[in-house]
N, C-alpha and C positions, 0 to 999 in steps of 0.2 A: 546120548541118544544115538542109538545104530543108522545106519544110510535105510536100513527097512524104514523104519519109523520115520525118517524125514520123508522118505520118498512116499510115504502112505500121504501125510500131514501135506506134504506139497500137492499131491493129489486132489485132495479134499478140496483145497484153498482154490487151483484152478476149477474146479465143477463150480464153486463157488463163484468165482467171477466170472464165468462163462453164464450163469444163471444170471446172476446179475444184471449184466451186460444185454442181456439178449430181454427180460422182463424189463428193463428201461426202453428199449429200442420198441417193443409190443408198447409199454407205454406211451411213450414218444408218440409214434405211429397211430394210436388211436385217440388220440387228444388235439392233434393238429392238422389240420385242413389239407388235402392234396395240393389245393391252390397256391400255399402259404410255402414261397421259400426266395430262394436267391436267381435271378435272373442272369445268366451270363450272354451278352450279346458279341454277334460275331460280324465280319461282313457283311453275309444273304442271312442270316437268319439268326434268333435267340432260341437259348435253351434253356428253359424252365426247371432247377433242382429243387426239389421239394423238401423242407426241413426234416419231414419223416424219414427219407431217403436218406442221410448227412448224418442222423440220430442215429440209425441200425449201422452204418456202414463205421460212423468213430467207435460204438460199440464194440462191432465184430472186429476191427482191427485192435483195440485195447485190450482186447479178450485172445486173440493170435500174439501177438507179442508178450502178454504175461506167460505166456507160453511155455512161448520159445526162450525167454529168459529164465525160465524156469529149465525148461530141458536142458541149455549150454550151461546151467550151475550144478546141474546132474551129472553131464559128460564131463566136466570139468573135475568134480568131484570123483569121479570115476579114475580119472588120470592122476590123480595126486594131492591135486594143488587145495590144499585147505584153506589158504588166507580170507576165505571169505566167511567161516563158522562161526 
């Protein structure tokens, strides 16, 4: 397989998790309650995290880091180093 075709096939896969990712998070978000999540207290005052909130945000960060772990196996891949094919 040439570095085209992986790098097409890796492309694919991230839209794919990025869709994913983001149709769980829209799920998440309309299935549970703004009210509904983790209270953090401080001092003067508590802060209310919403489960919605926590569902889009592990999303969108699982969905950056496939990423980017994808990209440093592209750059890498660029540079030489095979041991990972």
């Amino acid at each position: 397989m040439t570095i085209l075709a992986q790098t097409v096939q890796l492309a694919f896969k991230i839209a794919i998790v990025w869709t994913g990712g983001f149709l769980l998070a829209v799920a998440v978000n309309a299935l549970l309650p703004d009210k509904l999540g983790i209270t953090l207290y401080g001092r003067e005052s508590a802060l209310l995290v919403p489960f919605n909130r926590i569902g889009f945000w592990t999303c969108f960060l699982a969905a950056v880091t496939v990423t980017a772990l994808v990209v440093l196996r592209g750059m890498l891949a660029d540079i030489g180093w095979r041991s990972f094919q």
